[in-house]
py3Dmol code that shows the C-alpha trace and the ligand (Angstrom):
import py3Dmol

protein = """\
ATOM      1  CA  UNK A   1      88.433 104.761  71.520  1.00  0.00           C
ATOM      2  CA  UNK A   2      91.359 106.182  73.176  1.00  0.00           C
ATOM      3  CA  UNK A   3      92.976 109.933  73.053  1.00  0.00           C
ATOM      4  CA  UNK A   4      96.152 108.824  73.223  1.00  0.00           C
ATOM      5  CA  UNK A   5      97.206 106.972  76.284  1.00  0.00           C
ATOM      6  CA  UNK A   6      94.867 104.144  76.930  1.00  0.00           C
ATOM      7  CA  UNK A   7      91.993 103.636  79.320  1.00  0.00           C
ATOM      8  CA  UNK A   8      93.433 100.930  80.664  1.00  0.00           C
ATOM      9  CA  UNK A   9      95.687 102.557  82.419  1.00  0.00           C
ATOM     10  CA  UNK A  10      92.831 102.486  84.795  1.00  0.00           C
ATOM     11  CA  UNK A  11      94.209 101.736  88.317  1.00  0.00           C
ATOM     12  CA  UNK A  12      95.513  98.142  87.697  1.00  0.00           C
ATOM     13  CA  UNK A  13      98.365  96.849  85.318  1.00  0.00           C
ATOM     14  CA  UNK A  14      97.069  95.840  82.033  1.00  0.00           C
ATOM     15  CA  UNK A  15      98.275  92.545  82.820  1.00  0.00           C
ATOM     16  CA  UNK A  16      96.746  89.269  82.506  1.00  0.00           C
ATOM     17  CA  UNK A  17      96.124  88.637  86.045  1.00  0.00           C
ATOM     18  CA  UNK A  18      92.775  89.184  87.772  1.00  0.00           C
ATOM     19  CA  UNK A  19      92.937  92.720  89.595  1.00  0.00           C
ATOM     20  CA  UNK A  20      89.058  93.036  91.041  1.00  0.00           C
ATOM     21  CA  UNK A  21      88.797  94.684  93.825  1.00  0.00           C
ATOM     22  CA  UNK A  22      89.029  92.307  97.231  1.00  0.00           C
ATOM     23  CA  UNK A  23      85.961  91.388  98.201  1.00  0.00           C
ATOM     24  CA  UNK A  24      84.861  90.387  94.960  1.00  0.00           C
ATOM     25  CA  UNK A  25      88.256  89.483  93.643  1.00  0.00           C
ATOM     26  CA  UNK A  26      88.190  85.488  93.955  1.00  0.00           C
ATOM     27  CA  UNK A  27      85.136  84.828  91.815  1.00  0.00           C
ATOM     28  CA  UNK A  28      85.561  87.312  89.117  1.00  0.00           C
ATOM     29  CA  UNK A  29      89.256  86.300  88.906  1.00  0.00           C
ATOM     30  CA  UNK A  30      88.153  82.741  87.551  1.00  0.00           C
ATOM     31  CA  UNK A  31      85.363  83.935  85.344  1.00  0.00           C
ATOM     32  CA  UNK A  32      88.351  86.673  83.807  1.00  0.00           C
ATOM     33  CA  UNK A  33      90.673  83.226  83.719  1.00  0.00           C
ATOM     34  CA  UNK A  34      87.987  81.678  81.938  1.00  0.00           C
ATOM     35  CA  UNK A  35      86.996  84.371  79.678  1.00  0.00           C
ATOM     36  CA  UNK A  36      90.982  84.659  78.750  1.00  0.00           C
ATOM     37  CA  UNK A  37      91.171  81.091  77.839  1.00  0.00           C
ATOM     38  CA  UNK A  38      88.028  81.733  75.675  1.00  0.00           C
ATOM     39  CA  UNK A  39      89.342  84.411  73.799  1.00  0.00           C
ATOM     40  CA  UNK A  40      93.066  82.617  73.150  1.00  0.00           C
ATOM     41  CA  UNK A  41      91.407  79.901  72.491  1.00  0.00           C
ATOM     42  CA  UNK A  42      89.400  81.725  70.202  1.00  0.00           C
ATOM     43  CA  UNK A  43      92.517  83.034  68.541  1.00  0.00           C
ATOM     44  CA  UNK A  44      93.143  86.352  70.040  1.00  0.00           C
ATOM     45  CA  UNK A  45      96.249  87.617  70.677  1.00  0.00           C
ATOM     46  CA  UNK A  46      97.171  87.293  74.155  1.00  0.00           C
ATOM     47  CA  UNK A  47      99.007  90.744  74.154  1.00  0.00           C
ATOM     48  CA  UNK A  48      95.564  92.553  72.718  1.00  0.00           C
ATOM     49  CA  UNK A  49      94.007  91.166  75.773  1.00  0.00           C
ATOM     50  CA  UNK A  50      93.888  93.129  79.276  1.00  0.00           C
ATOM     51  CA  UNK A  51      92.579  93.119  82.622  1.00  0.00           C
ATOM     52  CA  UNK A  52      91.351  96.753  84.484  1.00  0.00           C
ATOM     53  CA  UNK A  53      89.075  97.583  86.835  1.00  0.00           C
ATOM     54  CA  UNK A  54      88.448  93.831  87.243  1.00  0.00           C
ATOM     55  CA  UNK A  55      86.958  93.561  83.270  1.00  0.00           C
ATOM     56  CA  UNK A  56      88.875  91.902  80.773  1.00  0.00           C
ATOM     57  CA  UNK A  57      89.366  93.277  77.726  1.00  0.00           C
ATOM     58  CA  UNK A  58      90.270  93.535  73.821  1.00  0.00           C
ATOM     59  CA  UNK A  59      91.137  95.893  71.401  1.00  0.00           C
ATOM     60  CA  UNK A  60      91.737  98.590  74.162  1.00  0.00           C
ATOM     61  CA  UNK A  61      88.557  99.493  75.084  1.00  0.00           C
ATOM     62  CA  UNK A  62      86.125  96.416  74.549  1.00  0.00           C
ATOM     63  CA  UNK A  63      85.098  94.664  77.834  1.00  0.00           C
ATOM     64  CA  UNK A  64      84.647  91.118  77.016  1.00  0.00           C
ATOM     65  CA  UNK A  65      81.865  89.492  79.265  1.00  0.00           C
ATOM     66  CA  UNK A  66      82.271  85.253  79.840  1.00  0.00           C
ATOM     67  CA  UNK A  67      79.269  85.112  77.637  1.00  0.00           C
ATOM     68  CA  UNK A  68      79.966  87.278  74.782  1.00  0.00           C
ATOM     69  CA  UNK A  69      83.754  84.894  74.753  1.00  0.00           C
ATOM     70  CA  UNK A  70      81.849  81.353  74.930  1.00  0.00           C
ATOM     71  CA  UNK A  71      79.724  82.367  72.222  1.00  0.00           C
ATOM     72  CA  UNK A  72      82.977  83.145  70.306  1.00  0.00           C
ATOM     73  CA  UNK A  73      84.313  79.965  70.423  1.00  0.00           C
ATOM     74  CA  UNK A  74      80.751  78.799  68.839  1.00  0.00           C
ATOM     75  CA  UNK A  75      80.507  81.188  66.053  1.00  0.00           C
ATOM     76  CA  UNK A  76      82.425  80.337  63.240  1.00  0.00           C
ATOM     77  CA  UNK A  77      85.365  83.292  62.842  1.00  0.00           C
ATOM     78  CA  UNK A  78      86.156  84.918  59.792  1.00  0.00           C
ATOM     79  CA  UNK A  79      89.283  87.155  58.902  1.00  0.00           C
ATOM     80  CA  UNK A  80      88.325  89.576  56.507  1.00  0.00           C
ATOM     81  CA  UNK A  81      89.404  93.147  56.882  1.00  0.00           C
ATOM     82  CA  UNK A  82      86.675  94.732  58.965  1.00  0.00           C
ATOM     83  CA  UNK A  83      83.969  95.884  60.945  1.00  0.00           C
ATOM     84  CA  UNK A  84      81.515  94.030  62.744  1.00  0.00           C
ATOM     85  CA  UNK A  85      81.761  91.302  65.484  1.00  0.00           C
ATOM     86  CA  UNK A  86      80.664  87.665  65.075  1.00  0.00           C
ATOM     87  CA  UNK A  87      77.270  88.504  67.665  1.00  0.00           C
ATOM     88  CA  UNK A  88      75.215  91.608  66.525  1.00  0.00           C
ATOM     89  CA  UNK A  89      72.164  92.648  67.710  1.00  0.00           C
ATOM     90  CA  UNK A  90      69.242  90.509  67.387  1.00  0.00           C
ATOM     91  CA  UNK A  91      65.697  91.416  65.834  1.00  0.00           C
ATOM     92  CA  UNK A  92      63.940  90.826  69.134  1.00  0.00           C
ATOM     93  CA  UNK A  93      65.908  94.337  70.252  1.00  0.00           C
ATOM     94  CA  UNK A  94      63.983  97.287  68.069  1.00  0.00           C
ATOM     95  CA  UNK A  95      64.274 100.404  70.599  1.00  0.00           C
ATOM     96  CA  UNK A  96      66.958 100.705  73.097  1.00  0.00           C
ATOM     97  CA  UNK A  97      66.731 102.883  75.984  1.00  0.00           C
ATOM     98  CA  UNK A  98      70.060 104.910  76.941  1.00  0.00           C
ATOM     99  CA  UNK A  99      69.562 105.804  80.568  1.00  0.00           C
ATOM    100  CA  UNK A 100      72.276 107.974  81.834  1.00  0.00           C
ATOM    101  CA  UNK A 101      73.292 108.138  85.278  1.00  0.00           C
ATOM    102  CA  UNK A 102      73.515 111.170  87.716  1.00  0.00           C
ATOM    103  CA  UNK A 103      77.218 111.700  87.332  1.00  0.00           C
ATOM    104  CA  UNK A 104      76.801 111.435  83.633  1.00  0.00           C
ATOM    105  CA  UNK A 105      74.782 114.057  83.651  1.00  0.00           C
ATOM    106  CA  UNK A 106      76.394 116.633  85.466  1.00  0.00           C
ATOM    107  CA  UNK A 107      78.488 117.006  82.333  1.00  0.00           C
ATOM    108  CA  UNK A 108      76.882 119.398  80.172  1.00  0.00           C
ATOM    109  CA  UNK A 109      78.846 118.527  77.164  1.00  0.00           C
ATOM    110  CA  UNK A 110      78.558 114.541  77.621  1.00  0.00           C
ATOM    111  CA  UNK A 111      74.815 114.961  78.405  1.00  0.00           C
ATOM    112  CA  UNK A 112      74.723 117.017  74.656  1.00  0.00           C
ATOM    113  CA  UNK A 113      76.263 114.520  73.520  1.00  0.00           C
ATOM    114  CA  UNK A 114      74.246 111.717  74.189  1.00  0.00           C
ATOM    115  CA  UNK A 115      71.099 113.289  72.807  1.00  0.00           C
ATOM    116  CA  UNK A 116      73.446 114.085  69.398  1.00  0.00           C
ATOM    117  CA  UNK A 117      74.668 110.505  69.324  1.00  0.00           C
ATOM    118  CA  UNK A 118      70.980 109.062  69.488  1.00  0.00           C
ATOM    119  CA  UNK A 119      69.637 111.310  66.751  1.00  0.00           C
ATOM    120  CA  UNK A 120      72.596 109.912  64.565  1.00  0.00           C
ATOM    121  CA  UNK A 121      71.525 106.788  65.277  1.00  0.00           C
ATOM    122  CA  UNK A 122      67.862 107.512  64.538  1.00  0.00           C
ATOM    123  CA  UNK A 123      68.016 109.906  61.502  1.00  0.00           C
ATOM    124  CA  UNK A 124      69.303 106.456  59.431  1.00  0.00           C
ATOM    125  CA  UNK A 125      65.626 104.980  59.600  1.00  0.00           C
ATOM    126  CA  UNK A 126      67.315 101.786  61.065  1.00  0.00           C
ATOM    127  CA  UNK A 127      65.584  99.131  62.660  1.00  0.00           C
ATOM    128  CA  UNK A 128      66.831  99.694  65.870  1.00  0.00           C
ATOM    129  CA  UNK A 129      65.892 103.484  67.843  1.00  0.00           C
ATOM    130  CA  UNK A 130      67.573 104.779  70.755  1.00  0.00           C
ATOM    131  CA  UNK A 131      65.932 106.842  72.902  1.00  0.00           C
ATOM    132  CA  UNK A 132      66.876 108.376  75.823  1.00  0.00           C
ATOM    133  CA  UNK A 133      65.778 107.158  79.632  1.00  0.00           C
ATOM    134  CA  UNK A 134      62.371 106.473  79.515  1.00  0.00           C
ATOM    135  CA  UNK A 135      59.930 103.013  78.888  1.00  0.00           C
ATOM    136  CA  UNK A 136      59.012 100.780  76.820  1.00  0.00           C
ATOM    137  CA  UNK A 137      62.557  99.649  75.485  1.00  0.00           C
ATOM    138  CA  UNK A 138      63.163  95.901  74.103  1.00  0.00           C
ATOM    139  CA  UNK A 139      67.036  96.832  75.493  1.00  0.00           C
ATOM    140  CA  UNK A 140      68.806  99.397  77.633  1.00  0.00           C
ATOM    141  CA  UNK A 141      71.969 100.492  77.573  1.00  0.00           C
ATOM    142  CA  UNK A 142      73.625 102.601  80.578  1.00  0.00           C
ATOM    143  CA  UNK A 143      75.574 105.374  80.254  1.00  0.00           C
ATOM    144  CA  UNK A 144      78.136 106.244  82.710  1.00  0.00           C
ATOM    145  CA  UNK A 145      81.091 108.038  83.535  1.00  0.00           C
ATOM    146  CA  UNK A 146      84.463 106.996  83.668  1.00  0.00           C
ATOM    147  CA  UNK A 147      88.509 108.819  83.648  1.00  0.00           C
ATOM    148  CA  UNK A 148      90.085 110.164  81.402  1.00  0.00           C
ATOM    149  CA  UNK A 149      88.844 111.471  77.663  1.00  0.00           C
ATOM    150  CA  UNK A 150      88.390 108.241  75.719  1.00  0.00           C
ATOM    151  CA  UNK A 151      85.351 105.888  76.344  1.00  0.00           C
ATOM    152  CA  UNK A 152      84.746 101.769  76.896  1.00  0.00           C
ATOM    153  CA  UNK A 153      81.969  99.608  76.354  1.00  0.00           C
ATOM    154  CA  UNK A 154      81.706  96.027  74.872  1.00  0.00           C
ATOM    155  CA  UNK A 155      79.933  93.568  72.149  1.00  0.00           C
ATOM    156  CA  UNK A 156      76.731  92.077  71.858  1.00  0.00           C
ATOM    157  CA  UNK A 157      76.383  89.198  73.340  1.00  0.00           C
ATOM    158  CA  UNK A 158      72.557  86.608  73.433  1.00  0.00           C
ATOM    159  CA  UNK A 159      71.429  88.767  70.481  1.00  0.00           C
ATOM    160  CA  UNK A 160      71.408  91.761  73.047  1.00  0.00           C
ATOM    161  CA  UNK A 161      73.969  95.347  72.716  1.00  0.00           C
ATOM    162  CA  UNK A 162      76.516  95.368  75.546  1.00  0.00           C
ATOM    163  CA  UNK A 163      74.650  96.877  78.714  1.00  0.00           C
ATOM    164  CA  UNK A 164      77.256  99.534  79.400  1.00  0.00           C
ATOM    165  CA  UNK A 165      79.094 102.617  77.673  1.00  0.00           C
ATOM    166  CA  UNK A 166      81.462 104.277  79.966  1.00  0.00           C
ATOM    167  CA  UNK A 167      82.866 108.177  79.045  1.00  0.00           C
ATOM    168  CA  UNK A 168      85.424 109.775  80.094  1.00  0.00           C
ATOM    169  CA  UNK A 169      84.694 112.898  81.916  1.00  0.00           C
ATOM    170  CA  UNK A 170      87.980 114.510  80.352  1.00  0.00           C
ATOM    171  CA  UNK A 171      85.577 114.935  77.450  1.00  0.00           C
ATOM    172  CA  UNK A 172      83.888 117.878  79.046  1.00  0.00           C
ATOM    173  CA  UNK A 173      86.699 119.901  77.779  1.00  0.00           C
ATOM    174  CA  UNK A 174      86.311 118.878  74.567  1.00  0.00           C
ATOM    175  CA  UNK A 175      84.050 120.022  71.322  1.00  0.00           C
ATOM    176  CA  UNK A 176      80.608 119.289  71.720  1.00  0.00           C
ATOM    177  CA  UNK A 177      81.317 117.712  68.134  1.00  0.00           C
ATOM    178  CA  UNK A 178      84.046 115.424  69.475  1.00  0.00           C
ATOM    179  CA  UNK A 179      81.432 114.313  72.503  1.00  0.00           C
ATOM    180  CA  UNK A 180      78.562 113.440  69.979  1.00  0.00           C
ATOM    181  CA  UNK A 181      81.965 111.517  67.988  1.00  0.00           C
ATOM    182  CA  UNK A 182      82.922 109.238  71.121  1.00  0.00           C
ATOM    183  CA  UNK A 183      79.128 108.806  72.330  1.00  0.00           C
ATOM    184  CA  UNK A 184      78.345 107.554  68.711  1.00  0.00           C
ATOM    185  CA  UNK A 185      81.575 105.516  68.859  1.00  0.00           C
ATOM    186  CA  UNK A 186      81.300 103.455  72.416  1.00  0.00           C
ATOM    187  CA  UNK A 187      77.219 102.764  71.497  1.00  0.00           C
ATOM    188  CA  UNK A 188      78.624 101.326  67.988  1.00  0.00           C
ATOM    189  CA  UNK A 189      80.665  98.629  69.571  1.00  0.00           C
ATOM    190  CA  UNK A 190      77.798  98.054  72.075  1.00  0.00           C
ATOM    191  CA  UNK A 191      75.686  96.823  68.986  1.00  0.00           C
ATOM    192  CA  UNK A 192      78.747  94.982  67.235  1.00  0.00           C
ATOM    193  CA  UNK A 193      80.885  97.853  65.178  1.00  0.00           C
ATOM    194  CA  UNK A 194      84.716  96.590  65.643  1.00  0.00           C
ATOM    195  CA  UNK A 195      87.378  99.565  65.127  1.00  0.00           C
ATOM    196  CA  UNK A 196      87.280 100.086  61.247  1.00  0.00           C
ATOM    197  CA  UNK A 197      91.099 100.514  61.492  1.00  0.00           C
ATOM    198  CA  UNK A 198      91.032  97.372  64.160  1.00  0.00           C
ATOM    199  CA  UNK A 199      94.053  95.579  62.066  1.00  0.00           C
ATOM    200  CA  UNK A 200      96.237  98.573  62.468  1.00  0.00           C
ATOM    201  CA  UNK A 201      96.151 101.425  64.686  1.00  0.00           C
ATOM    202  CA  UNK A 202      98.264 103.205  63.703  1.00  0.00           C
ATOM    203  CA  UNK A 203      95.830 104.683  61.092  1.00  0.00           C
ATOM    204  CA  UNK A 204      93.921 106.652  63.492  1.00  0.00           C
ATOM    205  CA  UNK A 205      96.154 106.403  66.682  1.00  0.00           C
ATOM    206  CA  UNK A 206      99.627 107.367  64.936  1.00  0.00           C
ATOM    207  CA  UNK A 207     100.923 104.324  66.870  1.00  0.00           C
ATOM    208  CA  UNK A 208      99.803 100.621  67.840  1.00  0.00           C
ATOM    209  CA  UNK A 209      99.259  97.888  65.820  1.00  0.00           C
ATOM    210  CA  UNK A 210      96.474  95.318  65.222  1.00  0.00           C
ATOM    211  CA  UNK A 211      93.922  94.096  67.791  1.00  0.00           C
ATOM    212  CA  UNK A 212      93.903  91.241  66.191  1.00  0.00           C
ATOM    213  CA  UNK A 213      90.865  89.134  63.948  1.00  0.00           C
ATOM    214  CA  UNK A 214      89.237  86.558  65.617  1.00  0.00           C
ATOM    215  CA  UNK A 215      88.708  87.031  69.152  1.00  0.00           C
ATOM    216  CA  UNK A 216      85.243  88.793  68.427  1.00  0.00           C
ATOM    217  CA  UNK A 217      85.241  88.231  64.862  1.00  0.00           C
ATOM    218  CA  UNK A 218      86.078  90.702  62.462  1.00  0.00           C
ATOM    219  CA  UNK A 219      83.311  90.560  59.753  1.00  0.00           C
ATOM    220  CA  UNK A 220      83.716  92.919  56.532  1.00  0.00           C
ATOM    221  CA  UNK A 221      80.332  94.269  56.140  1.00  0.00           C
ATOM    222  CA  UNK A 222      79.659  94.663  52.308  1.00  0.00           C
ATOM    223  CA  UNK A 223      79.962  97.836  50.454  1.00  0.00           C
ATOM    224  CA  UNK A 224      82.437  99.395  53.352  1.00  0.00           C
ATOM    225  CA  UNK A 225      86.297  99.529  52.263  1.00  0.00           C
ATOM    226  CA  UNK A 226      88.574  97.060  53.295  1.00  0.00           C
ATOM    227  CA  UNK A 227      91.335  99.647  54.424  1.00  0.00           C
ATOM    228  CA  UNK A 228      90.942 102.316  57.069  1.00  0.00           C
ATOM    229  CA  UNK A 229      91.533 106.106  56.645  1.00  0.00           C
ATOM    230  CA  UNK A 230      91.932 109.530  59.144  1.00  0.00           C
ATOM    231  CA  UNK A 231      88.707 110.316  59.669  1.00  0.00           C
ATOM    232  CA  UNK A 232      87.264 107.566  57.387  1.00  0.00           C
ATOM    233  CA  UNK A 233      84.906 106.411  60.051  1.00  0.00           C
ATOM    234  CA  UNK A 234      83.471 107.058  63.387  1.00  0.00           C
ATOM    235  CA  UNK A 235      84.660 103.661  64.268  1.00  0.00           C
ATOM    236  CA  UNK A 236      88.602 104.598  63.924  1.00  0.00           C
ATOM    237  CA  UNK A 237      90.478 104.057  67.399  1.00  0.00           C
ATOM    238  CA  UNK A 238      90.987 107.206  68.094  1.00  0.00           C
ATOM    239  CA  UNK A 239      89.573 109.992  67.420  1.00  0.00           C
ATOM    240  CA  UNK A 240      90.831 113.711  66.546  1.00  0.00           C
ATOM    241  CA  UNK A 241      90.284 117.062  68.367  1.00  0.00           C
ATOM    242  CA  UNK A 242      88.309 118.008  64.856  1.00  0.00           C
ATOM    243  CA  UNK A 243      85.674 115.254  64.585  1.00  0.00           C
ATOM    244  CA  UNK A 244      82.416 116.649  63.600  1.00  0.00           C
ATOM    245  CA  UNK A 245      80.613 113.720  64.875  1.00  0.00           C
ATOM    246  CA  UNK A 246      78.762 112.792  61.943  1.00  0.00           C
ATOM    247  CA  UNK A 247      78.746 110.072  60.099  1.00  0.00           C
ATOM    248  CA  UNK A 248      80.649 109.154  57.216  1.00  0.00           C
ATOM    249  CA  UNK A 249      79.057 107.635  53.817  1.00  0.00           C
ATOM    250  CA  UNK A 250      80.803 104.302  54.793  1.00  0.00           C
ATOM    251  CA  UNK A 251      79.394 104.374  58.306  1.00  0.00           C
ATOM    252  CA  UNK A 252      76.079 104.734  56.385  1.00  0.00           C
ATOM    253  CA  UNK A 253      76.284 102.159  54.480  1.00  0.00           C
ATOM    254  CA  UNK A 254      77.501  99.502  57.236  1.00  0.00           C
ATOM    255  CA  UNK A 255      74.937 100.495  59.419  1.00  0.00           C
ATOM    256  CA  UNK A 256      72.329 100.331  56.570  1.00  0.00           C
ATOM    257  CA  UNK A 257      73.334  96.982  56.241  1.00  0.00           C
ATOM    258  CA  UNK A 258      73.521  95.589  59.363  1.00  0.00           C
ATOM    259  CA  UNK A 259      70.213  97.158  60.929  1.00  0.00           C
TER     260      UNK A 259
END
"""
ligand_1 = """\
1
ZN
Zn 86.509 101.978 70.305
"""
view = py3Dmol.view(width=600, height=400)
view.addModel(protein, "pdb")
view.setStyle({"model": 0}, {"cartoon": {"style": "trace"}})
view.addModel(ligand_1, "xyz")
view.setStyle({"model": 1}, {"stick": {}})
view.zoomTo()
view.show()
């Protein structure tokens, strides 16, 4: 989820090399080696795979975690058009809590938007609530700030949502619609959503090309379309300065079906 220029821009070269900061750098260098060989090994496209902030990731702005990539190369992978990752959310998880930081919420329109992106979520009837903060969760999910106006996060991985969704603080001057769009976005891939125009960005982005199938799986959920289109999904890439946030029918339906 990217306006424009990429996220990973973020301090250190996308580049394949380990770039953690020093104390830490020696350990988490490895485990990114390892996770790399995971996900080639896997089948992704070495070029869709980067390195920032000492996180390795795909598809722009997925962060890969050495877990979520060793359970890759277990899953079987399938290359259909679209969607969802091999791991998903599992039915042990039925209320995630969001719990925002302090920074995160000294944004007035991110903060909005996190309480518009869990009602999304929750006004589908789905299995799995968010709620925000708070007790009593099965998962939780932190939100934090980050550069820029795009977002990160990752994929499930041990039948779990990725622990992390970061936002860029760029989005502040933004719509409130467009925050409640990239909130809604980042916690999609942190239960399993891939990009729904993940085979070629240049749908959404006006430029790029695909992220590739297999690294994380790329699982067409049934009853979505096969081909991506502007404003098609809250899913796409990238996103425009005229998202409403809401869902579309095919978001619906792919979330109806997986939870
Ligand atoms: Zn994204």
């Amino acid at each position: 989820m990217f306006k424009g220029a990429a996220v990973l821009a973020v301090s250190c070269g996308a580049v394949l090399a380990g770039c953690g900061t020093d104390g830490q750098a020696e350990s988490k260098d490895a485990e990114n080696e390892q996770i790399i060989s995971n996900l080639v090994e896997a089948g992704f496209p070495e070029n869709d795979i980067m390195v920032a902030d000492g996180n390795v990731y795909v598809g722009l702005d997925a962060h890969v975690t050495l877990e979520a990539s060793q359970e890759m190369l277990q899953s079987p992978v399938e290359t259909q058009e679209q969607y969802r990752t091999t791991n998903t959310v599992g039915t042990s998880v039925t209320r995630i809590c969001v719990n925002p930081t302090s920074s995160f919420n000294s944004y007035s329109r991110l903060s909005a938007g996190l309480d518009a992106a869990i009602a999304n979520y929750n006004s589908l009837g789905l299995r799995i609530t968010f709620q925000r903060g708070g007790s009593g969760c099965t998962a939780n999910i932190t939100a934090t700030t980050m550069s820029g106006a795009g977002g990160s996060a990752g994929f499930p991985s041990g039948g779990r949502p990725y622990g992390t969704i970061n936002i860029g603080t760029g989005l502040q001057s933004y719509s409130a619609d467009v925050n409640e769009h990239v909130i809604t976005h980042e916690l999609g891939h942190a239960i399993g959503f891939r990009h729904s125009d993940y085979y070629n960005r240049n749908i959404s982005c006006g430029s790029g090309g695909s992220e590739g199938t297999a690294g994380v799986g790329a699982i067409l959920i049934p009853g979505t379309p096969s081909t991506a289109t502007v404003g098609g999904s809250i899913m796409n890439s990238c996103f425009r300065s005229s998202e409403t946030g809401e869902w579309t029918s095919s978001d619906r339906t792919a979330l109806n079906y997986l939870y």
